[in-house]
PyMOL Python script that loads the backbone (N, CA, C, O; Angstrom):
from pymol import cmd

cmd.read_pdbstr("""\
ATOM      1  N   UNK A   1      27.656 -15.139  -3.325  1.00  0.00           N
ATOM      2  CA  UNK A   1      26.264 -15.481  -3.590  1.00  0.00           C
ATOM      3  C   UNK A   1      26.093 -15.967  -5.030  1.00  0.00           C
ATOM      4  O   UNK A   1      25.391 -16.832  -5.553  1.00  0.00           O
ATOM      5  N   UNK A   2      26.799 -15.278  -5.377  1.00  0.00           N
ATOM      6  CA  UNK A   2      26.604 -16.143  -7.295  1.00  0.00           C
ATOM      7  C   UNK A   2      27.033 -17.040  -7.643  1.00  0.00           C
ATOM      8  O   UNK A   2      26.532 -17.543  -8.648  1.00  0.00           O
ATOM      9  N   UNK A   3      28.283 -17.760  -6.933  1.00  0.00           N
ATOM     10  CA  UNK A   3      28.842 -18.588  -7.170  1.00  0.00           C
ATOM     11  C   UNK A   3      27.848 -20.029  -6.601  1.00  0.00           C
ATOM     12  O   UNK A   3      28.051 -21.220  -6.836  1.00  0.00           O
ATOM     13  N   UNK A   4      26.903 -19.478  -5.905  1.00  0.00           N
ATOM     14  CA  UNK A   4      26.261 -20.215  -4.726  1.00  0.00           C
ATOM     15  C   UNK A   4      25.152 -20.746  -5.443  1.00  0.00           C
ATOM     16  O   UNK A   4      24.756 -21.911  -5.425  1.00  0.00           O
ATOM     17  N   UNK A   5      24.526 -19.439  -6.301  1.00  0.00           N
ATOM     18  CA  UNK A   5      23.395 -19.661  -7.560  1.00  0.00           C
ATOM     19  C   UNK A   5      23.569 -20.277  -8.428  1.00  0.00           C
ATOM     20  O   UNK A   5      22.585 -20.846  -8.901  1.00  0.00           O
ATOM     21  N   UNK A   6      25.162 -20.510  -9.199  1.00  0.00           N
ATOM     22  CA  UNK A   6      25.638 -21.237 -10.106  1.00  0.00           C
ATOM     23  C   UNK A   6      25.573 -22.314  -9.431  1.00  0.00           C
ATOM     24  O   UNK A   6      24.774 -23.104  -9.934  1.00  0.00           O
ATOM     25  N   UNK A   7      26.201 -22.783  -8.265  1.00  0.00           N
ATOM     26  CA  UNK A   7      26.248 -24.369  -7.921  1.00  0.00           C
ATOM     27  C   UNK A   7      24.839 -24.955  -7.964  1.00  0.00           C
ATOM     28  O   UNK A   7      24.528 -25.913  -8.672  1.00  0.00           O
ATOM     29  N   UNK A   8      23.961 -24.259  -7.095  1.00  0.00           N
ATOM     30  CA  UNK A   8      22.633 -25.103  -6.943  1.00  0.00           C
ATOM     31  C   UNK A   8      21.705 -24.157  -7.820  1.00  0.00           C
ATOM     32  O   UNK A   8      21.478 -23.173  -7.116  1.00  0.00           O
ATOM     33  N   UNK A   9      21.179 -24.046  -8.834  1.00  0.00           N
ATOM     34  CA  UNK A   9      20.094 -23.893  -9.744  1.00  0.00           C
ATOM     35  C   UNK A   9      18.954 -24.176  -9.084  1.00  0.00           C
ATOM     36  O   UNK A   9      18.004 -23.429  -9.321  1.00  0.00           O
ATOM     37  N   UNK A  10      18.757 -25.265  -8.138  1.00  0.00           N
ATOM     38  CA  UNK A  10      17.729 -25.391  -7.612  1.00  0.00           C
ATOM     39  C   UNK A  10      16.875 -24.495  -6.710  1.00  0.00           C
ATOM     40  O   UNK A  10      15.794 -24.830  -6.225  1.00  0.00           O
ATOM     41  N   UNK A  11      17.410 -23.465  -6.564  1.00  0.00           N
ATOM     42  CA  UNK A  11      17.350 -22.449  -5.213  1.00  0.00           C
ATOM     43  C   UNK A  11      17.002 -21.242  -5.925  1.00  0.00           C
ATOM     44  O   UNK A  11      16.915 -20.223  -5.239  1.00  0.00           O
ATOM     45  N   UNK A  12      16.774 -21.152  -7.225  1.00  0.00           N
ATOM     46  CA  UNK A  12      16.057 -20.031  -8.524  1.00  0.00           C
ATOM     47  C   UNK A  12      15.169 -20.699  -7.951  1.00  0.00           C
ATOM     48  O   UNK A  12      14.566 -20.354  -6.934  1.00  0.00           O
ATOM     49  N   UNK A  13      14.975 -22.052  -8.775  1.00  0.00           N
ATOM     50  CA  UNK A  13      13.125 -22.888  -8.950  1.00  0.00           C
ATOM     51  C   UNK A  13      12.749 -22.585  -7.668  1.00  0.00           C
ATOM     52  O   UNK A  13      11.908 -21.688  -7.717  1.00  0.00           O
ATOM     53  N   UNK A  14      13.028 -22.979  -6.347  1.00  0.00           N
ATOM     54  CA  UNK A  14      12.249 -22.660  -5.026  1.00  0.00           C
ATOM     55  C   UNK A  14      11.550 -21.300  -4.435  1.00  0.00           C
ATOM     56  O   UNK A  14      10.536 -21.076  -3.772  1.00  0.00           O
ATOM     57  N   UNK A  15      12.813 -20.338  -5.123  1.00  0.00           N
ATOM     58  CA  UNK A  15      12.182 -19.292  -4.738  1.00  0.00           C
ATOM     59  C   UNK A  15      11.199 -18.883  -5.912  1.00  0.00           C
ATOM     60  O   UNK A  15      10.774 -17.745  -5.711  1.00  0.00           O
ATOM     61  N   UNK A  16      10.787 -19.356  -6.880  1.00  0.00           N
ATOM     62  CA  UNK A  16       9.967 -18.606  -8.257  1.00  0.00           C
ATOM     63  C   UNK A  16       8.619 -19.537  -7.376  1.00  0.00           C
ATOM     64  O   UNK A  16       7.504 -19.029  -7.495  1.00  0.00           O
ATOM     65  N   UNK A  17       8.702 -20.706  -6.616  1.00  0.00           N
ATOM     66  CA  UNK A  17       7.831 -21.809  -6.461  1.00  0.00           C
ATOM     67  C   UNK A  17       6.994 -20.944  -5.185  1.00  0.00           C
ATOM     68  O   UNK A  17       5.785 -20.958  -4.954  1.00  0.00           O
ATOM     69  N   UNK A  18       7.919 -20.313  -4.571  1.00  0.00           N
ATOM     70  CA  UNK A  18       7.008 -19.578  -3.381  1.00  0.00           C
ATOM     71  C   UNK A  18       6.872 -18.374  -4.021  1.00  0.00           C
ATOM     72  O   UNK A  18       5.715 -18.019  -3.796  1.00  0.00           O
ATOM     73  N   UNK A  19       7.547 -17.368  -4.847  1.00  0.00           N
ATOM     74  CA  UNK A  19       7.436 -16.181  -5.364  1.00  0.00           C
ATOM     75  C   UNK A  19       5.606 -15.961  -6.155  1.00  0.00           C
ATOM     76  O   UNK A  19       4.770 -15.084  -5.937  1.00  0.00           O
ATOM     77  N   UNK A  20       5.560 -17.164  -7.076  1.00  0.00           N
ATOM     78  CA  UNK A  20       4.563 -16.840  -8.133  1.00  0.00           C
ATOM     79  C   UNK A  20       3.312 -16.591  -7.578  1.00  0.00           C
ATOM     80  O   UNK A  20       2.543 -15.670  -7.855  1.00  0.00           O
ATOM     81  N   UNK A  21       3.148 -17.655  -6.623  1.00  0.00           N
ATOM     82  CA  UNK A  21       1.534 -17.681  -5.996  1.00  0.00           C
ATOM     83  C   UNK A  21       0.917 -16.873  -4.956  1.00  0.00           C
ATOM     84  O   UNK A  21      -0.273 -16.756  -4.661  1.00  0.00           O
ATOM     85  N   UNK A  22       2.109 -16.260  -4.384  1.00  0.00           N
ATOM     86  CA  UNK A  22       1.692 -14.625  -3.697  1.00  0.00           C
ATOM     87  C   UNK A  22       1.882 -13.633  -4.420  1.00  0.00           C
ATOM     88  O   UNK A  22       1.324 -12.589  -4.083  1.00  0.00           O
ATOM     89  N   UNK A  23       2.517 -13.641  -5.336  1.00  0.00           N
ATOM     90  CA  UNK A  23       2.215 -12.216  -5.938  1.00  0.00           C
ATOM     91  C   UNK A  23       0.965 -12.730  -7.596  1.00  0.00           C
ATOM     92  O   UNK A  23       0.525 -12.102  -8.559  1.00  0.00           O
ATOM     93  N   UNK A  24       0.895 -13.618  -7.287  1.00  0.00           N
ATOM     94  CA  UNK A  24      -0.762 -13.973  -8.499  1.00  0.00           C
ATOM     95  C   UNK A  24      -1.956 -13.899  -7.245  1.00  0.00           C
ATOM     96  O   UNK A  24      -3.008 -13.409  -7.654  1.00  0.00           O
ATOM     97  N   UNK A  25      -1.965 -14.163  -6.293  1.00  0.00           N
ATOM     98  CA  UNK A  25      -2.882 -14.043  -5.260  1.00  0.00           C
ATOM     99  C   UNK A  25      -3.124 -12.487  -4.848  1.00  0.00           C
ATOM    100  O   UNK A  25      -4.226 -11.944  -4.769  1.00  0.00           O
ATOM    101  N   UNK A  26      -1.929 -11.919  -4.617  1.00  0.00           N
ATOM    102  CA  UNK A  26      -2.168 -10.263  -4.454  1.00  0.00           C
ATOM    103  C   UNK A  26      -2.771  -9.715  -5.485  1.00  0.00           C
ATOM    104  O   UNK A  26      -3.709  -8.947  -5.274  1.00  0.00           O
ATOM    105  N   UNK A  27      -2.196 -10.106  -7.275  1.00  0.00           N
ATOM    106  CA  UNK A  27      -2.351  -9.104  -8.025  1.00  0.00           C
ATOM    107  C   UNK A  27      -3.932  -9.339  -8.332  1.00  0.00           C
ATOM    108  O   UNK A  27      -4.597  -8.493  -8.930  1.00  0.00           O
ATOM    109  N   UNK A  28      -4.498 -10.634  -7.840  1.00  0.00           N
ATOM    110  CA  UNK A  28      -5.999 -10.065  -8.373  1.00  0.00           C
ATOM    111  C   UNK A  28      -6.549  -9.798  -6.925  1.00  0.00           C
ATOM    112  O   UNK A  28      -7.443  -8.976  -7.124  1.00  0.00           O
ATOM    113  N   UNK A  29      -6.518  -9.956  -6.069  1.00  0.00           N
ATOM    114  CA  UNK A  29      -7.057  -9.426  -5.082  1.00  0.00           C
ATOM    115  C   UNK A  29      -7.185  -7.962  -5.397  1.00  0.00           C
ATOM    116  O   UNK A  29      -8.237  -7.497  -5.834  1.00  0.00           O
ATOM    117  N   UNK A  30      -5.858  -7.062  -5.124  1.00  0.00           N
ATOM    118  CA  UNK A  30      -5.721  -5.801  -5.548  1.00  0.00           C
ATOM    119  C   UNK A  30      -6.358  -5.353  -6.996  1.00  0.00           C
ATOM    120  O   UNK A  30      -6.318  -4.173  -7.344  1.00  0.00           O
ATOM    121  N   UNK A  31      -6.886  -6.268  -7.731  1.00  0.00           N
ATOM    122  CA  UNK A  31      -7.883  -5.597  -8.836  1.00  0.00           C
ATOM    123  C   UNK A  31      -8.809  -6.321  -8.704  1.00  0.00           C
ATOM    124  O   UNK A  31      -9.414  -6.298  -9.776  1.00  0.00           O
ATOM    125  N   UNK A  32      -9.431  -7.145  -7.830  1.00  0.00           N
ATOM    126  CA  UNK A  32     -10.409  -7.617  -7.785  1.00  0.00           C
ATOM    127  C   UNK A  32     -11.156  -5.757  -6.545  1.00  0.00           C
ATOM    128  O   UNK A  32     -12.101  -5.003  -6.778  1.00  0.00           O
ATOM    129  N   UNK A  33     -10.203  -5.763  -5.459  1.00  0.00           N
ATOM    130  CA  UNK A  33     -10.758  -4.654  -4.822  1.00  0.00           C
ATOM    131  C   UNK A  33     -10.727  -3.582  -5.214  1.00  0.00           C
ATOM    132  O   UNK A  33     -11.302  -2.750  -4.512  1.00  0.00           O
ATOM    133  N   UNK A  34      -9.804  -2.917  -6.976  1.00  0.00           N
ATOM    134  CA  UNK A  34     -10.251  -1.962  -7.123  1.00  0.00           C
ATOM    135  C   UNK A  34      -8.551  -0.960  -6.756  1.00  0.00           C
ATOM    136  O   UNK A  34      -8.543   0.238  -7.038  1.00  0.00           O
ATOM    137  N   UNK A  35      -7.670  -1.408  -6.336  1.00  0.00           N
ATOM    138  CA  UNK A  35      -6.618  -1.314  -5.455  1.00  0.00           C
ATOM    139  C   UNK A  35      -5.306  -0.785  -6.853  1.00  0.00           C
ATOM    140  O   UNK A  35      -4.180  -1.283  -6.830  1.00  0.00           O
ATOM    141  N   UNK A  36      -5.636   0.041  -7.734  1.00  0.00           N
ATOM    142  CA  UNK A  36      -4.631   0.248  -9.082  1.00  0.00           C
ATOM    143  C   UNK A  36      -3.181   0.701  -8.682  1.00  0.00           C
ATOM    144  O   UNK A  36      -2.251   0.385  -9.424  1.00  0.00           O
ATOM    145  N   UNK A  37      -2.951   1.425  -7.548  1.00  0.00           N
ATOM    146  CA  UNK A  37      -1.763   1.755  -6.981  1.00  0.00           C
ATOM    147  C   UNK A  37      -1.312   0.216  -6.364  1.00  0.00           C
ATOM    148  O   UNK A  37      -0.435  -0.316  -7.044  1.00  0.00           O
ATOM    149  N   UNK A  38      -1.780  -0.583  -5.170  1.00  0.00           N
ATOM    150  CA  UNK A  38      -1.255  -1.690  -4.807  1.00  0.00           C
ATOM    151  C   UNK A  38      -0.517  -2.707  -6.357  1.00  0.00           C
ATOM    152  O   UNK A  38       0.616  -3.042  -6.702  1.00  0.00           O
ATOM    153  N   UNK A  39      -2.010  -2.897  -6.950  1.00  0.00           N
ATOM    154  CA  UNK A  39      -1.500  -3.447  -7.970  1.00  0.00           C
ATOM    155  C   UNK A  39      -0.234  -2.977  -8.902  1.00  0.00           C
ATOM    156  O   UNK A  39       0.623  -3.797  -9.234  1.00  0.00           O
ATOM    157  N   UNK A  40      -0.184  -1.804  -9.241  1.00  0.00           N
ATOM    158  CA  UNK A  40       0.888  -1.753 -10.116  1.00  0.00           C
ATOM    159  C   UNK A  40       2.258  -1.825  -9.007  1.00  0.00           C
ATOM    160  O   UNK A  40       3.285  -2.373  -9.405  1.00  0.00           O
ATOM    161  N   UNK A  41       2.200  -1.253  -7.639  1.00  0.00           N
ATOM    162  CA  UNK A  41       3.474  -1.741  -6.666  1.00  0.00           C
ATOM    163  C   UNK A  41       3.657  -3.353  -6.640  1.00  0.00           C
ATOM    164  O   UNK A  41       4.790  -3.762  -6.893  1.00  0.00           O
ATOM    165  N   UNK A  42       2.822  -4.136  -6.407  1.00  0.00           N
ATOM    166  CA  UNK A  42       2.878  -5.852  -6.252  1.00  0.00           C
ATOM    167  C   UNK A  42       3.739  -5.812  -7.933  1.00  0.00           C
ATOM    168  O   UNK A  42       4.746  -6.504  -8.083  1.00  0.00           O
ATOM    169  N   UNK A  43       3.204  -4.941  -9.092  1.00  0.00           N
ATOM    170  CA  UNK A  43       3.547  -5.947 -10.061  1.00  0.00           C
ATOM    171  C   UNK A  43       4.779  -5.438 -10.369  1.00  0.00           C
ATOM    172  O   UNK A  43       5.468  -6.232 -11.010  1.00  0.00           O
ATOM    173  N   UNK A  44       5.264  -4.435 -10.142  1.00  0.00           N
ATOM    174  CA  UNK A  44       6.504  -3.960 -10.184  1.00  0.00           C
ATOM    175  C   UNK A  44       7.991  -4.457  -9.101  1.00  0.00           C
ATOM    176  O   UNK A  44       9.059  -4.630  -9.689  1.00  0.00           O
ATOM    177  N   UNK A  45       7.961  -4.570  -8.213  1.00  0.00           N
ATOM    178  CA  UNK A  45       8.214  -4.684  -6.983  1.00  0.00           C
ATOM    179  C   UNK A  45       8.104  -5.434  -6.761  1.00  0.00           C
ATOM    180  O   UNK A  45       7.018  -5.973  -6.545  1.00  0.00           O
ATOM    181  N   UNK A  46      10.095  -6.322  -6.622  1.00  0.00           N
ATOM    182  CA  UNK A  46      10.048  -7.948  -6.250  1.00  0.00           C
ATOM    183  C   UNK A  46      10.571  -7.778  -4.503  1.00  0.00           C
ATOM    184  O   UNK A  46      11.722  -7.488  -4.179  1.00  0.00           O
ATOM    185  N   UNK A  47       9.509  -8.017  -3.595  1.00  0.00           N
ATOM    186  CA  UNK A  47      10.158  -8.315  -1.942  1.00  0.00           C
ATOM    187  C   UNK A  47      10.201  -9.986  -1.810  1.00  0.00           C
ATOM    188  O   UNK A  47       9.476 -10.537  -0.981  1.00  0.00           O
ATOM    189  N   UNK A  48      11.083 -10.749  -2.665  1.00  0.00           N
ATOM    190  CA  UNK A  48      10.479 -12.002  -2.050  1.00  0.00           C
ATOM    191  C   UNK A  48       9.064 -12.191  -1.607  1.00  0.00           C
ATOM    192  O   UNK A  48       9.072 -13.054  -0.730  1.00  0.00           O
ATOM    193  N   UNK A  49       7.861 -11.761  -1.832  1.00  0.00           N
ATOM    194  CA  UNK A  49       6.556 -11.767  -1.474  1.00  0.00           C
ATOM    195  C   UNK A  49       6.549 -11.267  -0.207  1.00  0.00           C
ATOM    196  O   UNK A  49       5.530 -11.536   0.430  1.00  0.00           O
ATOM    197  N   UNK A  50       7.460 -10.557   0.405  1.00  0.00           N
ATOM    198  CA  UNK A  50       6.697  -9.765   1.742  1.00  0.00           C
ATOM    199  C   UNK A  50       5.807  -8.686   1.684  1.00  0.00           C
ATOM    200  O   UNK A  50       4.963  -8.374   2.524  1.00  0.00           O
ATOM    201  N   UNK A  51       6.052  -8.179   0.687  1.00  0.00           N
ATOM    202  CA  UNK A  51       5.333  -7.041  -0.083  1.00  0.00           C
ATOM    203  C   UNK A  51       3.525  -7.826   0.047  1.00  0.00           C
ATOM    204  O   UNK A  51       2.659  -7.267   0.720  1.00  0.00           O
ATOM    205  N   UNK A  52       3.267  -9.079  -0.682  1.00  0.00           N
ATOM    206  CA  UNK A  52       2.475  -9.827  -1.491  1.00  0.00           C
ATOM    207  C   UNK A  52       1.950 -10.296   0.043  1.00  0.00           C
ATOM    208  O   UNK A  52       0.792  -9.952   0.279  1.00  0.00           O
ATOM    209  N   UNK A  53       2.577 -10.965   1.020  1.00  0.00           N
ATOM    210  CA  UNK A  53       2.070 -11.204   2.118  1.00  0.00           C
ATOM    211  C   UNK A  53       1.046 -10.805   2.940  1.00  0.00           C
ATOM    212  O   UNK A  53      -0.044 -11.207   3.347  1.00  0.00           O
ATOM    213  N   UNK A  54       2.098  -9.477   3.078  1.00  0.00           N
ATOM    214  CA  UNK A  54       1.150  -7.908   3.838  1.00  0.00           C
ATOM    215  C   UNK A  54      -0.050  -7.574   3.151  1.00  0.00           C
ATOM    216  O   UNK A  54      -1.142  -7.404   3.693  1.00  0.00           O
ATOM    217  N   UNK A  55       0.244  -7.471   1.709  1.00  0.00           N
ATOM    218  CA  UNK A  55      -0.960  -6.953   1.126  1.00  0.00           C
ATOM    219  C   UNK A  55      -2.345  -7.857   1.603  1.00  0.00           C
ATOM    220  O   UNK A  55      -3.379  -7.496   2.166  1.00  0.00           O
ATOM    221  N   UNK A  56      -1.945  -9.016   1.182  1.00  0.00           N
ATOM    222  CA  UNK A  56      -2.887  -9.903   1.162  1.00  0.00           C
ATOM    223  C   UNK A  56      -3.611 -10.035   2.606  1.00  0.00           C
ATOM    224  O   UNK A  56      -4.800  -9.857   2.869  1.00  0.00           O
ATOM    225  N   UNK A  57      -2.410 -10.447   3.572  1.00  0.00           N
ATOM    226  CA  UNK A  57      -3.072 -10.483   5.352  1.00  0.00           C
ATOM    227  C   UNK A  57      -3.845  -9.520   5.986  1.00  0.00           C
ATOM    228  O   UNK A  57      -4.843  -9.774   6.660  1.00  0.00           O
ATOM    229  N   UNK A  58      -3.065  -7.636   5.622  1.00  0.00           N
ATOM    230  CA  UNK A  58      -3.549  -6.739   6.412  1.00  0.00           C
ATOM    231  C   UNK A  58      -3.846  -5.626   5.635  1.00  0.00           C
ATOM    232  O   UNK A  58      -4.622  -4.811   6.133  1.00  0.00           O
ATOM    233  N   UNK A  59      -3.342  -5.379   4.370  1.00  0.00           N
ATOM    234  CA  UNK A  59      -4.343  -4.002   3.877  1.00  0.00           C
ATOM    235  C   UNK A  59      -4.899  -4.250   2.849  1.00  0.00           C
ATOM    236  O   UNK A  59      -4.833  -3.400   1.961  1.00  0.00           O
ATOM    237  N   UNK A  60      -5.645  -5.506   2.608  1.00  0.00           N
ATOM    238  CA  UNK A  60      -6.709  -5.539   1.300  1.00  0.00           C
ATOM    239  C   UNK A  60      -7.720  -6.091   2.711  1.00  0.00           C
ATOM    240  O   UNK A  60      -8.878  -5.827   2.387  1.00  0.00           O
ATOM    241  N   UNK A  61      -7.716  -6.561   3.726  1.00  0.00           N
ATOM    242  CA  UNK A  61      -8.314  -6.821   4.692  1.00  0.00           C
ATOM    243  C   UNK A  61      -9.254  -5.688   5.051  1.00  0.00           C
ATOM    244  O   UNK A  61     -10.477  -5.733   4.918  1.00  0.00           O
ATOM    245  N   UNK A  62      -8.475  -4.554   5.573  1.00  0.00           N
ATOM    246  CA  UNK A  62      -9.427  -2.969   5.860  1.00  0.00           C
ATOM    247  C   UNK A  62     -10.196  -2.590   4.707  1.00  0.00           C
ATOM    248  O   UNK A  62     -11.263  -1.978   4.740  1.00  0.00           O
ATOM    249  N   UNK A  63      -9.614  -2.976   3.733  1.00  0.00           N
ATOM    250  CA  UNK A  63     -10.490  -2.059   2.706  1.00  0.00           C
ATOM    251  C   UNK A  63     -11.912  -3.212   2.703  1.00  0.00           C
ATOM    252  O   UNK A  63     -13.076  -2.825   2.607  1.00  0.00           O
ATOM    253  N   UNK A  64     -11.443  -4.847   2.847  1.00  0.00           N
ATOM    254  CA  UNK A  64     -12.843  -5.600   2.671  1.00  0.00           C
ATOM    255  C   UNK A  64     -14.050  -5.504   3.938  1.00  0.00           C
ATOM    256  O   UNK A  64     -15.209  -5.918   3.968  1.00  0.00           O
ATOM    257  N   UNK A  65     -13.149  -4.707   5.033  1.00  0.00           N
ATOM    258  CA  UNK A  65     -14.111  -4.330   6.043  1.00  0.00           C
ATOM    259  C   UNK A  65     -14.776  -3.316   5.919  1.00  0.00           C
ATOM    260  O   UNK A  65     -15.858  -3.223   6.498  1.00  0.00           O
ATOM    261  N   UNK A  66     -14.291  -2.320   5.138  1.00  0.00           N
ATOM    262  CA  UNK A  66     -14.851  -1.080   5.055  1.00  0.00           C
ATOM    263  C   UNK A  66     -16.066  -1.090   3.820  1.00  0.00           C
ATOM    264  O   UNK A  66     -16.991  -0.281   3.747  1.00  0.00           O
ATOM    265  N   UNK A  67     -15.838  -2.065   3.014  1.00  0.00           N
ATOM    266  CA  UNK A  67     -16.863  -2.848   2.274  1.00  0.00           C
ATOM    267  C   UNK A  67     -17.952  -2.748   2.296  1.00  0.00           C
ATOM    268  O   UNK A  67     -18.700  -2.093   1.570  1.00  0.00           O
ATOM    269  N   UNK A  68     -18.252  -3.702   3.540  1.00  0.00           N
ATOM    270  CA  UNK A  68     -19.058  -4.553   3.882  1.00  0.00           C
ATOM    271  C   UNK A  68     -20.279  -3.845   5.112  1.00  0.00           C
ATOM    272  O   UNK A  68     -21.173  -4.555   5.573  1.00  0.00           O
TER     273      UNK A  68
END
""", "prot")
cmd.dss("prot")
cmd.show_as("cartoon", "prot")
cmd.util.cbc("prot")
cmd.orient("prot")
């Protein structure tokens, strides 16, 4: 795998290109709702954005229902 990272460099940039904008989309969601545990897990805690996904699709979702 490293040798794989050394050949193509390009394959850092792609994943930072999908990485940044789900976990900048989670981290204010999760302090926009108030969410200080989510947030400090999103900002700690690299899942390739599956982490950032979930948050965003299905449990900042319940809490905006419970809202409202």
């Amino acid at each position: 795998m490293e040798q794989f990272l050394i050949e193509n460099p390009w394959f850092i940039w792609l994943i930072l290109v999908w990485i940044i904008p789900w976990k900048g989309i989670a981290l204010w969601r999760a302090a926009r709702l108030n969410h200080k545990r989510w947030f400090i897990v999103i900002l700690i805690i690299n899942t390739l954005a599956v982490l950032e996904i979930l948050y965003i699709f299905i449990f900042s979702k319940t809490k905006e229902k419970q809202r409202n």
